[in-house]
PDB file of N, CA, C, O and CB in Angstrom:
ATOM      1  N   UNK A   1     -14.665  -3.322   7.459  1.00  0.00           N
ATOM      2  CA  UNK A   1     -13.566  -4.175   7.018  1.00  0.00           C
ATOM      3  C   UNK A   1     -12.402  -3.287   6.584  1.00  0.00           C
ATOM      4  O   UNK A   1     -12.616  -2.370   5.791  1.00  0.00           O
ATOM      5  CB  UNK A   1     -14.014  -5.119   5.856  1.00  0.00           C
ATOM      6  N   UNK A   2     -11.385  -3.480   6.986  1.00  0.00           N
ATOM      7  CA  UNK A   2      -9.792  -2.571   6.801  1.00  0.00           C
ATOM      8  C   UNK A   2      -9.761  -2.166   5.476  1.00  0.00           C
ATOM      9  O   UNK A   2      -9.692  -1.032   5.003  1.00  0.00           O
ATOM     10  CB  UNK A   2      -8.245  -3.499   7.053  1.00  0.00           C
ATOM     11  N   UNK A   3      -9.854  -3.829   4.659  1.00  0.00           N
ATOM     12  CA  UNK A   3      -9.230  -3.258   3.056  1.00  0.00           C
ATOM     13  C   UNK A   3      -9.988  -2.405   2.408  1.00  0.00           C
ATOM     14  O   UNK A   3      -9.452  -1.762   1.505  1.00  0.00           O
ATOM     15  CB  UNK A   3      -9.046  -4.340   1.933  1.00  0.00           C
ATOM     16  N   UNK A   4     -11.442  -2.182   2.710  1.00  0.00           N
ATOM     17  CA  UNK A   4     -12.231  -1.177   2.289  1.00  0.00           C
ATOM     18  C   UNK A   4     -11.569   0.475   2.018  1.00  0.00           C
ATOM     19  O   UNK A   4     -11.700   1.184   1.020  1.00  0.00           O
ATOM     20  CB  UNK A   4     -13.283  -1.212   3.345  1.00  0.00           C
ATOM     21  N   UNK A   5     -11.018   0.683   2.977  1.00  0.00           N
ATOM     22  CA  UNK A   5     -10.071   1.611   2.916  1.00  0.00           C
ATOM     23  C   UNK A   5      -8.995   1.917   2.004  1.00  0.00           C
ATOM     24  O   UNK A   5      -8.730   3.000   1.483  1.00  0.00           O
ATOM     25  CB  UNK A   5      -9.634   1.509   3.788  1.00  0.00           C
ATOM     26  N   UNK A   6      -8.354   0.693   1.877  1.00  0.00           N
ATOM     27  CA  UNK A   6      -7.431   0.540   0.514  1.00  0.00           C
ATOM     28  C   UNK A   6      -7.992   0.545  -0.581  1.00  0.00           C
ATOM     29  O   UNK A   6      -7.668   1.101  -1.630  1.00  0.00           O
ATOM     30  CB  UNK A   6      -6.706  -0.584   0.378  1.00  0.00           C
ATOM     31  N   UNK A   7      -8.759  -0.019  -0.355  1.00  0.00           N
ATOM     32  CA  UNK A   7      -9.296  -0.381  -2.207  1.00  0.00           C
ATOM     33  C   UNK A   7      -9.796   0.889  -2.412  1.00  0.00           C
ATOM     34  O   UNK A   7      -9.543   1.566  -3.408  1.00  0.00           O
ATOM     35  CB  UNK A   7     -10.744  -1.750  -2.646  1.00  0.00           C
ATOM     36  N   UNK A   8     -10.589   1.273  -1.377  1.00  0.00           N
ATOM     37  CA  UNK A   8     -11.289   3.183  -2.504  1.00  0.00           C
ATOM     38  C   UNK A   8      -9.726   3.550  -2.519  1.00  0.00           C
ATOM     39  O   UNK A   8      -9.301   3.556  -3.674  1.00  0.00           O
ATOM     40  CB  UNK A   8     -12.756   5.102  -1.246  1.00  0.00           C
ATOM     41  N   UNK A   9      -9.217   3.710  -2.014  1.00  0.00           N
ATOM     42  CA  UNK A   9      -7.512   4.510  -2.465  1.00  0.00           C
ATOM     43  C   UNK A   9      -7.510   4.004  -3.780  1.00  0.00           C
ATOM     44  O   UNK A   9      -7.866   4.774  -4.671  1.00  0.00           O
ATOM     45  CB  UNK A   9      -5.799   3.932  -1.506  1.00  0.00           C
ATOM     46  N   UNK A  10      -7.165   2.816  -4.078  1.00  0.00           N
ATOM     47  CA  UNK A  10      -7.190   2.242  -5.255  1.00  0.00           C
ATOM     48  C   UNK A  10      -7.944   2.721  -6.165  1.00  0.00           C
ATOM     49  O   UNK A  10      -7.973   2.176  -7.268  1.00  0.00           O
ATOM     50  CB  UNK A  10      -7.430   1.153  -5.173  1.00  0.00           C
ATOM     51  N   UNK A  11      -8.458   3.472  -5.978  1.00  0.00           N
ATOM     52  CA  UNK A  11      -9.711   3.610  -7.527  1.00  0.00           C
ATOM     53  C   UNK A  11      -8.911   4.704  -8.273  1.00  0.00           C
ATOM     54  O   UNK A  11      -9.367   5.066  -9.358  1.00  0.00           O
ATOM     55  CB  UNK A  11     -11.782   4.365  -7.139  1.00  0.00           C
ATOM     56  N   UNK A  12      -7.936   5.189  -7.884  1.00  0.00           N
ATOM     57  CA  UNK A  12      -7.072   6.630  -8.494  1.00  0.00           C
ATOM     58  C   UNK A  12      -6.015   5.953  -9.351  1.00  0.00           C
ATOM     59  O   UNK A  12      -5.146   5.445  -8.641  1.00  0.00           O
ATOM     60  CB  UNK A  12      -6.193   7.759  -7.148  1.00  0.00           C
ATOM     61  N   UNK A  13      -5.857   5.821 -10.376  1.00  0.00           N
ATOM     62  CA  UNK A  13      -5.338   5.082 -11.431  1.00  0.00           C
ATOM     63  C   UNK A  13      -3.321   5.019 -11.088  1.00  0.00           C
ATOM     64  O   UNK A  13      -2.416   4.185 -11.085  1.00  0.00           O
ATOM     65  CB  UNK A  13      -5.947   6.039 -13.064  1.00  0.00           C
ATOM     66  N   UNK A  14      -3.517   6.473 -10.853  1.00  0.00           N
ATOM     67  CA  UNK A  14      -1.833   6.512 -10.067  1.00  0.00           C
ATOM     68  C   UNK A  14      -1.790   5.676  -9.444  1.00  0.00           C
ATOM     69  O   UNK A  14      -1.574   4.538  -9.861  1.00  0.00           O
ATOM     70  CB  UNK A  14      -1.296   7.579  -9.135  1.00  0.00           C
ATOM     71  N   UNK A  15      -2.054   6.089  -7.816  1.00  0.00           N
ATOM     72  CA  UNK A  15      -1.965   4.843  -7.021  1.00  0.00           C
ATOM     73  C   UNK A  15      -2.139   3.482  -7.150  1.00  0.00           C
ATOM     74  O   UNK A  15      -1.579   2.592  -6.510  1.00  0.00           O
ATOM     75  CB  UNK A  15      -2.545   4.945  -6.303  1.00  0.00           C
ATOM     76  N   UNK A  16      -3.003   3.386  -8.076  1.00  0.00           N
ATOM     77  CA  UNK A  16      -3.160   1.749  -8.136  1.00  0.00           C
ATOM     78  C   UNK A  16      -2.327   1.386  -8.687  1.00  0.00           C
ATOM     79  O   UNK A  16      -2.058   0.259  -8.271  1.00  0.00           O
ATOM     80  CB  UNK A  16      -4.212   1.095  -8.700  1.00  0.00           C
ATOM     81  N   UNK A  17      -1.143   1.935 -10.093  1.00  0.00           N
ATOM     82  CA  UNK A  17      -0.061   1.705 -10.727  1.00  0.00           C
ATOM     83  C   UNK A  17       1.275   1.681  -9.678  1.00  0.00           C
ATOM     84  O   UNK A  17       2.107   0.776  -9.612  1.00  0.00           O
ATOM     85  CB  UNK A  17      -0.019   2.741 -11.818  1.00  0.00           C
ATOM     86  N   UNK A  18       1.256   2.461  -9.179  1.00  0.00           N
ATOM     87  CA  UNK A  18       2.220   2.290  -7.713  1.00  0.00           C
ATOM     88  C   UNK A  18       2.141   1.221  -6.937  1.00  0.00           C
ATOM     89  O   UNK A  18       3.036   0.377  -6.964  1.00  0.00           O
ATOM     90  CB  UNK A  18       1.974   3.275  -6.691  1.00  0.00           C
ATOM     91  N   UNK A  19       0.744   1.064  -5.899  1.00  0.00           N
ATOM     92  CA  UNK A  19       0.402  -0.046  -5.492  1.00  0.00           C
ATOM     93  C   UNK A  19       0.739  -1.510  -6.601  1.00  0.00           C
ATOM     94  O   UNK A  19       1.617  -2.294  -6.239  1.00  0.00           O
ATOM     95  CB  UNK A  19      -1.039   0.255  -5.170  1.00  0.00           C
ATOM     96  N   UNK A  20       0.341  -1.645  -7.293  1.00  0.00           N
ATOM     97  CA  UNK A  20       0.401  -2.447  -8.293  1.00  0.00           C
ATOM     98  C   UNK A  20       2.170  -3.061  -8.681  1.00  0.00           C
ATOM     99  O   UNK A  20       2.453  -4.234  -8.928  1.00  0.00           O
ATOM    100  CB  UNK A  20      -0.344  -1.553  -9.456  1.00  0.00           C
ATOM    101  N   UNK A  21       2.976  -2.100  -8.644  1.00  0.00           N
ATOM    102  CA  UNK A  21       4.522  -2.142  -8.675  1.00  0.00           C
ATOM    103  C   UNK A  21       5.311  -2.643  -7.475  1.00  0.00           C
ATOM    104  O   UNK A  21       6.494  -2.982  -7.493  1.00  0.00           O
ATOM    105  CB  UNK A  21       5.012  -0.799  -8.909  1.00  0.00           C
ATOM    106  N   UNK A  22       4.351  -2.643  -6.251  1.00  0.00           N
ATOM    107  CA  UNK A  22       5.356  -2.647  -4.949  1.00  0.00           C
ATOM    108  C   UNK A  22       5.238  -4.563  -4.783  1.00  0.00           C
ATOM    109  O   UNK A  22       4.261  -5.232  -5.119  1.00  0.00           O
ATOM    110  CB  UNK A  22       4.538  -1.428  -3.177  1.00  0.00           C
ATOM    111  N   UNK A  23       6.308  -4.999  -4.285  1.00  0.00           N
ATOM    112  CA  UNK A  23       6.293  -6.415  -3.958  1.00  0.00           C
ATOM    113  C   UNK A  23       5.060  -6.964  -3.098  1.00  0.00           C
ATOM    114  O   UNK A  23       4.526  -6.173  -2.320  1.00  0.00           O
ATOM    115  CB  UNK A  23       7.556  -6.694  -3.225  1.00  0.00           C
ATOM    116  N   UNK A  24       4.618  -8.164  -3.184  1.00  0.00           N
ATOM    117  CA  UNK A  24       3.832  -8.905  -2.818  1.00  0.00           C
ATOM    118  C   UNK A  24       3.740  -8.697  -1.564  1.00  0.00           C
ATOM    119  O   UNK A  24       2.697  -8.056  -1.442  1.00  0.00           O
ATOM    120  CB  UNK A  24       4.022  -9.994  -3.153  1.00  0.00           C
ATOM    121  N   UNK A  25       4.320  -8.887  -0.281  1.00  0.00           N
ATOM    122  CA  UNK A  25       4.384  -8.760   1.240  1.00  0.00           C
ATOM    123  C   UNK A  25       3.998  -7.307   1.470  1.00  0.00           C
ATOM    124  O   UNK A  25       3.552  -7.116   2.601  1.00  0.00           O
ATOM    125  CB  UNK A  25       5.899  -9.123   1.898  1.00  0.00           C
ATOM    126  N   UNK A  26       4.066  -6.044   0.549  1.00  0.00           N
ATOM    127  CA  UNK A  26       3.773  -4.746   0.927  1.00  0.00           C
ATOM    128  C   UNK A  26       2.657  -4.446   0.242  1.00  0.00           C
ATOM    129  O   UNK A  26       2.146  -3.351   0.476  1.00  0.00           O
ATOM    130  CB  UNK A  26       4.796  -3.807   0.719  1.00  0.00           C
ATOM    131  N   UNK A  27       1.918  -5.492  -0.924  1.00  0.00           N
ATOM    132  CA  UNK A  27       0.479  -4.784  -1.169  1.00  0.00           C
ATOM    133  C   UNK A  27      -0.094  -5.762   0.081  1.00  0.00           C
ATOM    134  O   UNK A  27      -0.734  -5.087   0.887  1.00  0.00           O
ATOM    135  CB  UNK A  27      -0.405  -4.982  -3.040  1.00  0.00           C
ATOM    136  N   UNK A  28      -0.030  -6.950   0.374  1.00  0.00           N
ATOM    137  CA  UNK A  28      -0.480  -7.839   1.125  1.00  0.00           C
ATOM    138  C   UNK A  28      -0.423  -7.314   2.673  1.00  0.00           C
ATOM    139  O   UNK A  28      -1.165  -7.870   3.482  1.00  0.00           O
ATOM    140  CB  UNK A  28       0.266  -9.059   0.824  1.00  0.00           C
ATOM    141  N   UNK A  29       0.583  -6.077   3.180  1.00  0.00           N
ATOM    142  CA  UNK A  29       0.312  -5.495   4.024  1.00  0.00           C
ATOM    143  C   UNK A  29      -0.793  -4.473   4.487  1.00  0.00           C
ATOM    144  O   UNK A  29      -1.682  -4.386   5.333  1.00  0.00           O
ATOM    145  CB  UNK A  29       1.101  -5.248   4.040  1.00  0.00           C
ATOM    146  N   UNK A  30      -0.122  -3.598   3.243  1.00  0.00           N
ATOM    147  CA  UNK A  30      -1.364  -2.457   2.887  1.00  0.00           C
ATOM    148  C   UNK A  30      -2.771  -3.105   3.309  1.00  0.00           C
ATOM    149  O   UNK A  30      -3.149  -2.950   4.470  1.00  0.00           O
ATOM    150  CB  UNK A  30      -1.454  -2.056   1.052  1.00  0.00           C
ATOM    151  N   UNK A  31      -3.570  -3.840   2.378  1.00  0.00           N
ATOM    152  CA  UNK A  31      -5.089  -4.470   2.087  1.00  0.00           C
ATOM    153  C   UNK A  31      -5.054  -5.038   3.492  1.00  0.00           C
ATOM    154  O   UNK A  31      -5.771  -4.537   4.358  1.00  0.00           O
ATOM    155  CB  UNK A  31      -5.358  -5.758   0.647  1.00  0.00           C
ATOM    156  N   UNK A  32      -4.372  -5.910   3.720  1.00  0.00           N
ATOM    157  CA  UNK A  32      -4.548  -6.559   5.044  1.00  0.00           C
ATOM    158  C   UNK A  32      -4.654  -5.418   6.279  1.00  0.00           C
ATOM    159  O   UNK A  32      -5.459  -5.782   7.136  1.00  0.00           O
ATOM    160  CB  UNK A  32      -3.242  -7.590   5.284  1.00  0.00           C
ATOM    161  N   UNK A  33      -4.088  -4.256   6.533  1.00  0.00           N
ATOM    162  CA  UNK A  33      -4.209  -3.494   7.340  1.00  0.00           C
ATOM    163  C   UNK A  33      -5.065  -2.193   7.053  1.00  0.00           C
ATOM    164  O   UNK A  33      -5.259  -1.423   7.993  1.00  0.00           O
ATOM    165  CB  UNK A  33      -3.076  -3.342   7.666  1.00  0.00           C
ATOM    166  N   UNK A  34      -5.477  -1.968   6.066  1.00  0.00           N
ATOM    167  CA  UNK A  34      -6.096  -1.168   5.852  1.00  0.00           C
ATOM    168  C   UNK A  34      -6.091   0.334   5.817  1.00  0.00           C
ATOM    169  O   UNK A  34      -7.004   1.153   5.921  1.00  0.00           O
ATOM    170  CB  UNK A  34      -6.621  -1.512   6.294  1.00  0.00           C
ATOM    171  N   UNK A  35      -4.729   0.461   5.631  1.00  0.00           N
ATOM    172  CA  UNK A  35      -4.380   1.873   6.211  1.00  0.00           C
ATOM    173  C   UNK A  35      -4.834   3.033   5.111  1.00  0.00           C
ATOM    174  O   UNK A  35      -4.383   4.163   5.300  1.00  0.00           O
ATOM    175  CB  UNK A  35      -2.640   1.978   6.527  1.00  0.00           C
ATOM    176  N   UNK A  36      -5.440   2.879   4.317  1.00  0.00           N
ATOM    177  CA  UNK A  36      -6.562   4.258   4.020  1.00  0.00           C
ATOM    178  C   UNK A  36      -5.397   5.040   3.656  1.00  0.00           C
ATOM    179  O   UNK A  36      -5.393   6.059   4.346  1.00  0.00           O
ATOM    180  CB  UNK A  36      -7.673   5.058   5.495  1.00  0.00           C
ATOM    181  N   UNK A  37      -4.625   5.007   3.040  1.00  0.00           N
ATOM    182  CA  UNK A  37      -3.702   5.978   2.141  1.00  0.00           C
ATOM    183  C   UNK A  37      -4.950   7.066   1.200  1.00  0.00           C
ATOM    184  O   UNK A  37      -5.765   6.753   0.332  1.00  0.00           O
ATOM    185  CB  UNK A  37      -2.540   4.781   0.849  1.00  0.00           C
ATOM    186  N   UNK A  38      -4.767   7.832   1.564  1.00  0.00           N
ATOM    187  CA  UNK A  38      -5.725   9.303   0.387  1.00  0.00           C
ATOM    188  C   UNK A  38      -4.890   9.754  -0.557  1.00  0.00           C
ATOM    189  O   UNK A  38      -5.402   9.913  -1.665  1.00  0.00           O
ATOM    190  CB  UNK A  38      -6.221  10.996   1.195  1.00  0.00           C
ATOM    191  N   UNK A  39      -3.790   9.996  -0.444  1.00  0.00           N
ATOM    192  CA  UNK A  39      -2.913  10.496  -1.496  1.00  0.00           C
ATOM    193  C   UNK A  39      -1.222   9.619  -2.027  1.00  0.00           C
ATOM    194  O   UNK A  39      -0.475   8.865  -1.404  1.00  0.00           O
ATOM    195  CB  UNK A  39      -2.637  12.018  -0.866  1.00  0.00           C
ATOM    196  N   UNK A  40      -1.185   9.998  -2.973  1.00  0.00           N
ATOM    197  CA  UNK A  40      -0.356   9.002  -3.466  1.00  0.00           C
ATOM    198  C   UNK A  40       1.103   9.045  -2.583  1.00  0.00           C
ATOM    199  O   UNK A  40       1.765   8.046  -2.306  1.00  0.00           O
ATOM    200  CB  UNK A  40      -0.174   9.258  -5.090  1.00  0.00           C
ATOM    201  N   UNK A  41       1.432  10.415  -2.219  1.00  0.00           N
ATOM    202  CA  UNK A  41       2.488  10.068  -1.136  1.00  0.00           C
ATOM    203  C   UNK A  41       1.880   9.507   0.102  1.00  0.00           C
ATOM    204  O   UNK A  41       2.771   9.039   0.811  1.00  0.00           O
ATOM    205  CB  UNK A  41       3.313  11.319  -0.721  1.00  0.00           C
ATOM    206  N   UNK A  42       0.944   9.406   0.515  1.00  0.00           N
ATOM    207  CA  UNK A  42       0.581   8.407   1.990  1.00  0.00           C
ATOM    208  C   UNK A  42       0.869   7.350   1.312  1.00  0.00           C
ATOM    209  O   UNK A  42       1.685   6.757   2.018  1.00  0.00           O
ATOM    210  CB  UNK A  42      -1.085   8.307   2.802  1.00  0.00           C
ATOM    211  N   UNK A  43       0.708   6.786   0.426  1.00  0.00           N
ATOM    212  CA  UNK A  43       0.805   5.236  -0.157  1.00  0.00           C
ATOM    213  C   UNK A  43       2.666   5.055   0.142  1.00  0.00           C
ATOM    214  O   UNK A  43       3.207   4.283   0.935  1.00  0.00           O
ATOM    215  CB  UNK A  43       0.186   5.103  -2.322  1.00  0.00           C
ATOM    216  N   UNK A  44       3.520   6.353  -1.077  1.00  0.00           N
ATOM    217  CA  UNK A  44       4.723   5.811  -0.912  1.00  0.00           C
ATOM    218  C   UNK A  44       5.587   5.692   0.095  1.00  0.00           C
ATOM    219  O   UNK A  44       6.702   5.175   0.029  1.00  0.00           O
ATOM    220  CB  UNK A  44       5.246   6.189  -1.552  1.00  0.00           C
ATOM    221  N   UNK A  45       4.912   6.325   1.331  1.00  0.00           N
ATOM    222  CA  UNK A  45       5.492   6.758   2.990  1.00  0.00           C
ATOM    223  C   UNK A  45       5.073   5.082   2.977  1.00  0.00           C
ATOM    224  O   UNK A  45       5.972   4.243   2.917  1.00  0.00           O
ATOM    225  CB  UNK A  45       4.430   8.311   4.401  1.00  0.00           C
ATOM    226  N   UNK A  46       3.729   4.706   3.033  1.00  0.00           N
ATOM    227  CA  UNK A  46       3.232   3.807   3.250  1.00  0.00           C
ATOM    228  C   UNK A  46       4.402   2.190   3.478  1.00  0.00           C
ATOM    229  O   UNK A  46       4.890   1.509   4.379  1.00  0.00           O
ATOM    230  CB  UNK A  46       2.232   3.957   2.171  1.00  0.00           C
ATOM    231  N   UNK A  47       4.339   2.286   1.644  1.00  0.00           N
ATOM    232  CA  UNK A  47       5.434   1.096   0.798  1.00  0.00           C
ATOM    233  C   UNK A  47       6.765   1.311   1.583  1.00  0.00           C
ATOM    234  O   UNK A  47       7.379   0.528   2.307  1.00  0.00           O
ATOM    235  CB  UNK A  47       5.774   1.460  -1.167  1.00  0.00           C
ATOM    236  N   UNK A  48       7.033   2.614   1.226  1.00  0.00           N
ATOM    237  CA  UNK A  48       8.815   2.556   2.024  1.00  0.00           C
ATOM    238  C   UNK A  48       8.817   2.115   3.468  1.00  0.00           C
ATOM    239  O   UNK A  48       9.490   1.137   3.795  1.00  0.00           O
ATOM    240  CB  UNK A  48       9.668   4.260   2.155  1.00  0.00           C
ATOM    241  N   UNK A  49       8.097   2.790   4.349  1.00  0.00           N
ATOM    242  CA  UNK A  49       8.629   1.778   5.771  1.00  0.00           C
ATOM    243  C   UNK A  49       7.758   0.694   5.924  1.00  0.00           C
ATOM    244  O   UNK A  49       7.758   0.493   7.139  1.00  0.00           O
ATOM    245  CB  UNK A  49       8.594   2.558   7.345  1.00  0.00           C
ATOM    246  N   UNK A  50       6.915  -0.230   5.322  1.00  0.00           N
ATOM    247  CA  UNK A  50       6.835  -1.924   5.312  1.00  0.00           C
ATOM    248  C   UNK A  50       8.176  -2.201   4.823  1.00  0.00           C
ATOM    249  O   UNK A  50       8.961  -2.865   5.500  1.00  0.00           O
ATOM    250  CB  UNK A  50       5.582  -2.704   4.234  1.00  0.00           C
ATOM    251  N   UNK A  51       8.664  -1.445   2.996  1.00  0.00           N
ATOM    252  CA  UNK A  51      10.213  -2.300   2.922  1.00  0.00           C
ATOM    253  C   UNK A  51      11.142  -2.184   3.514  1.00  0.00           C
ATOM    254  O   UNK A  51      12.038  -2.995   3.280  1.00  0.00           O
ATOM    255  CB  UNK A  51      10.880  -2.273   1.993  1.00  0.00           C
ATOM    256  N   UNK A  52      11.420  -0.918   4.768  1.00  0.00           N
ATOM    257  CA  UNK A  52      12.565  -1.208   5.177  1.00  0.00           C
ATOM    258  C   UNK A  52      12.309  -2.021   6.354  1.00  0.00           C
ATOM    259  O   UNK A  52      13.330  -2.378   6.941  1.00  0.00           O
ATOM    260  CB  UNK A  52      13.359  -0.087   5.358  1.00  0.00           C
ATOM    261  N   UNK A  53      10.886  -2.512   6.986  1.00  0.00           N
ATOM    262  CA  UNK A  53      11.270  -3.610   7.882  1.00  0.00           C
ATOM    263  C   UNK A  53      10.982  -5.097   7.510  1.00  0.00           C
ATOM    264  O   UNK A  53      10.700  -6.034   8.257  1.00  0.00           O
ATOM    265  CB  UNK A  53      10.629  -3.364   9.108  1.00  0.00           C
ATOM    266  N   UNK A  54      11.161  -5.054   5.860  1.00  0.00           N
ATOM    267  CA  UNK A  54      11.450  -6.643   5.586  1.00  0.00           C
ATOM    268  C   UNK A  54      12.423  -6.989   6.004  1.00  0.00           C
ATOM    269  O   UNK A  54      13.373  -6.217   5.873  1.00  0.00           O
ATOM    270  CB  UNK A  54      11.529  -7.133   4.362  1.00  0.00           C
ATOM    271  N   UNK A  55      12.643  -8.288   6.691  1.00  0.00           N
ATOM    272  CA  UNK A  55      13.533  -8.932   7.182  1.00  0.00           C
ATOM    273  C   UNK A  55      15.141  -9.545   6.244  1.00  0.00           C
ATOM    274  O   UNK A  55      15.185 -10.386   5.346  1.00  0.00           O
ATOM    275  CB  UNK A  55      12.641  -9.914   7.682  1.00  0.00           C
ATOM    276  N   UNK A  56      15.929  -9.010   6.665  1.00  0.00           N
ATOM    277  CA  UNK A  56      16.579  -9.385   5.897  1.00  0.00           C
ATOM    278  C   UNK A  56      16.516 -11.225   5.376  1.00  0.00           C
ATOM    279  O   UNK A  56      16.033 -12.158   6.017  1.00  0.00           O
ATOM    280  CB  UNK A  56      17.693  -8.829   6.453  1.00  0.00           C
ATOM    281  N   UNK A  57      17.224 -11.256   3.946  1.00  0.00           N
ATOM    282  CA  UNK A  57      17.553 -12.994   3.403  1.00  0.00           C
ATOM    283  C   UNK A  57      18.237 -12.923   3.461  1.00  0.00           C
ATOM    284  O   UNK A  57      18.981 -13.867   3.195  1.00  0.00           O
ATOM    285  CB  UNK A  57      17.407 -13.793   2.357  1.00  0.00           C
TER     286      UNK A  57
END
């Protein structure tokens, strides 16, 4: 299962405070895709390009 991947990322108190800060549609990306971030900059590479292809309002 994908989010398996995320969530052990998650167990590192940083990251999860990061994760934890980013808007709803980009943790909901992350978990949903599973992309296995290991270090806290894979996470913020991660967050920054989901937000820059939110769609503009």
């Amino acid at each position: 299962m994908p989010e398996d991947k995320a969530n052990a990322a998650l167990n590192n108190p940083q990251m999860k405070k990061f994760f934890s800060a980013q808007p709803f549609f980009v943790q909901e990306c992350i978990m949903q895709t599973g992309v296995g971030a290991s270090t806290e900059t894979e996470l913020k590479q991660c967050a920054e390009n989901l937000s820059k292809k939110q769609p503009a309002e």
